[in-house]
Every structure is written in structure tokens, then in C-alpha cells.
C-alpha positions in Angstrom: 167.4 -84.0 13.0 165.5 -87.0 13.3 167.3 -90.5 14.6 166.2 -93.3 12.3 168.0 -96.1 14.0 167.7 -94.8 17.6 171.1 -96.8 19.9 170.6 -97.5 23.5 174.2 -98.0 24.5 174.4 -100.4 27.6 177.0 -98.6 29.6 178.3 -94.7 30.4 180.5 -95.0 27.8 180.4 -95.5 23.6 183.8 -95.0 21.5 183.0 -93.5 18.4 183.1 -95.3 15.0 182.3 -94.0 11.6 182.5 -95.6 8.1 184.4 -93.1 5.4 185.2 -93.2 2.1 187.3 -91.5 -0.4 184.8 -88.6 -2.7 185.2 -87.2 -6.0 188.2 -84.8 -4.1 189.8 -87.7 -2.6 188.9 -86.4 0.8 187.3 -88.4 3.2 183.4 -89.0 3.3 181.6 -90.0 6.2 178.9 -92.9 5.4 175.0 -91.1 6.0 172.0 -91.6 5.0 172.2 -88.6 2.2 175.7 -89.9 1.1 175.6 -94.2 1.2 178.3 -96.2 0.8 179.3 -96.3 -2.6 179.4 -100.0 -4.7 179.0 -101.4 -7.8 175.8 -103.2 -8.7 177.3 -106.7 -10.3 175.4 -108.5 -13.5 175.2 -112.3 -14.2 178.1 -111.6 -16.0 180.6 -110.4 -13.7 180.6 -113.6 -11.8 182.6 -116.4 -12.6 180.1 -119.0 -11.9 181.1 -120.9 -15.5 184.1 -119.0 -17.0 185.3 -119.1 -20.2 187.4 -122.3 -21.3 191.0 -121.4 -20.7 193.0 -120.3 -24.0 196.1 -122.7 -23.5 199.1 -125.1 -25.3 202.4 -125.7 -25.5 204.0 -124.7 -28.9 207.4 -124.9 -30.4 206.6 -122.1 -33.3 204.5 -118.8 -33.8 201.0 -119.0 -33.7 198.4 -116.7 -33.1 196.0 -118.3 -30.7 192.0 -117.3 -30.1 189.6 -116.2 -29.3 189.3 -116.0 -25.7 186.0 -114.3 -25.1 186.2 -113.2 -21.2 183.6 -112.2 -18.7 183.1 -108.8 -18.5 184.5 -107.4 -15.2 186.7 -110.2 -14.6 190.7 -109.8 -14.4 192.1 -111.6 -17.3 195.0 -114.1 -16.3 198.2 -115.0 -18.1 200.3 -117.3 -17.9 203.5 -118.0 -19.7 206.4 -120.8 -18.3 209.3 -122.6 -20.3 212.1 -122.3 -21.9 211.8 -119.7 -24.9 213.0 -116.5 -26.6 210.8 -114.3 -28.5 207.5 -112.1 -27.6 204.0 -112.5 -26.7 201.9 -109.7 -27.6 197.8 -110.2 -25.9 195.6 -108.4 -28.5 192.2 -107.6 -28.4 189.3 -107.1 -31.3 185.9 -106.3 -31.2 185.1 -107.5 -34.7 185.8 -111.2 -34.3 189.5 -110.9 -34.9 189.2 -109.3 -38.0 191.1 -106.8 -36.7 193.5 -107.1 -33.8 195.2 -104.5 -31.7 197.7 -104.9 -29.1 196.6 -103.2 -26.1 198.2 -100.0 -24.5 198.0 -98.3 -21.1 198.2 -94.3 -21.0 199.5 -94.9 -24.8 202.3 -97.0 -24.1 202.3 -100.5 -25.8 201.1 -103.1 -22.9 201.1 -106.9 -22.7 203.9 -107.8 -24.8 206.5 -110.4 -23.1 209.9 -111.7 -23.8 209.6 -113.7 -21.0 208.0 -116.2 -18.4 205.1 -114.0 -16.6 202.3 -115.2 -14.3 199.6 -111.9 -13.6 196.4 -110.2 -14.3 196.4 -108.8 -17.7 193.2 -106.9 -18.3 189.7 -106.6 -17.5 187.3 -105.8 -20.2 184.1 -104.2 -20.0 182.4 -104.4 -23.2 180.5 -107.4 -23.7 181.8 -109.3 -27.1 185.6 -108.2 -27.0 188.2 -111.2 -28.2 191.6 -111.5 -26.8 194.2 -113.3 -29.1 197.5 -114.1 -28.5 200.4 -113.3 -31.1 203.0 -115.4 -30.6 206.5 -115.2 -32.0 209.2 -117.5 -31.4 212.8 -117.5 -32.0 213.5 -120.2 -30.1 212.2 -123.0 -27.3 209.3 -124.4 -25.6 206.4 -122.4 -24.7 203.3 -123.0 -22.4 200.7 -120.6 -22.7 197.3 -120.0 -20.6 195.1 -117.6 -21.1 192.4 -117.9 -18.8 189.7 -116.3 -15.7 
């Protein structure tokens, strides 16, 4: 085996180091030359240099609020504060909100809140989607942002 990056150390002694990561079997990978580190090339679009406009108000009654058309590869942030009762359900369309579905995770309904929240949301990956907010209230003063 041939050394491509030849190291002279300057002393008798050189603690080991290596550079791992997790493989296919969740073992542990050394970094070489056959087997590089693995990353994700990024697109003009996966950096937020100009974002999307945040979605955002403050309502007293339902309203269905949108589109917010994300970045791709960017977390989605909500936002929800005051003094309300009812739910929030974040839907997403790929046909211009023609048609809006609420989103799920491993088949369970996701994204729907009955109360104030303040967290990453989603992160879409096809280029086009819509995210709406359906907004039902009961009761109160709601401030909404929907934003990256």
C-alpha cells in the first residue's frame, strides 16, 4: 500500500486519530480513501440566502391561510402564541391548494395544535409543494407565523 499523504511526525511519539462514521449497518466506518466521508451536495436552493416571505397574522376567526412555498431542504418553522382555543392543522398540496392534506408521520396525523407551539415542523423536498394553514377557532386571539 502506497502512502498518498506521506506524515513526518516531529517527535518519537503520534497518538492515533481517525475520522468514523456510521455505514448502512450502523457500525462504525473508518474515513479512507476507498470509503470518503459521506455529505450531501447542497443546490441554490437549500440555502436561505432570500427565504420565502413569512406566512403570518393575528386573527380572531377561522381562516385558512397560504401558500407558503418553502425552500427545499430547509426546516419549516411555526409559530403560534396567544390566547386561543381550537386547532391548527399545517397542510401541504402539490397542486396549488387545490387539494390539501394534513401531514402525517409513520401514519399518524402530524402538525395539528390546540395550543401555543414554537418548533420545526417539516422539511420538504420536492420543489413546488404549498403549505397552508387550517385554522379553526373556538375562541381567542391568535398569532400565527409560518416561516424559514
Amino acid at each position: 500500500m502506497t502512502k498518498k499523504y506521506p506524515i513526518t511526525p516531529a517527535g518519537l511519539y503520534v497518538p492515533p486519530t481517525a475520522i468514523g462514521f456510521a455505514d448502512a449497518q450502523g457500525d462504525l466506518a473508518l474515513v479512507t480513501y476507498e470509503a470518503p466521508l459521506p455529505v450531501s451536495l447542497i443546490d441554490s436552493g437549500m440555502i436561505a440566502v432570500n427565504p420565502p416571505e413569512p406566512l403570518a397574522d393575528i386573527i380572531t376567526e377561522d381562516l385558512v391561510a397560504g401558500p407558503f412555498e418553502p425552500l427545499k431542504n430547509v426546516p419549516i418553522h411555526l409559530q403560534l402564541s396567544g390566547e386561543w382555543q381550537g386547532t391548527v392543522a399545517l397542510e401541504r398540496s402539490t397542486d396549488g391548494g387545490t387539494t390539501r392534506q394534513g401531514l402525517t408521520v409513520g401514519g399518524m396525523a402530524w402538525a395539528s395544535f390546540t395550543g401555543n407551539v414554537n418548533e420545526p415542523v417539516w422539511e420538504e423536498s420536492e420543489a413546488g409543494a404549498t403549505f397552508w394553514l387550517n385554522i379553526s377557532l373556538t375562541s381567542g386571539t391568535l398569532s400565527y407565523r409560518l416561516s424559514q
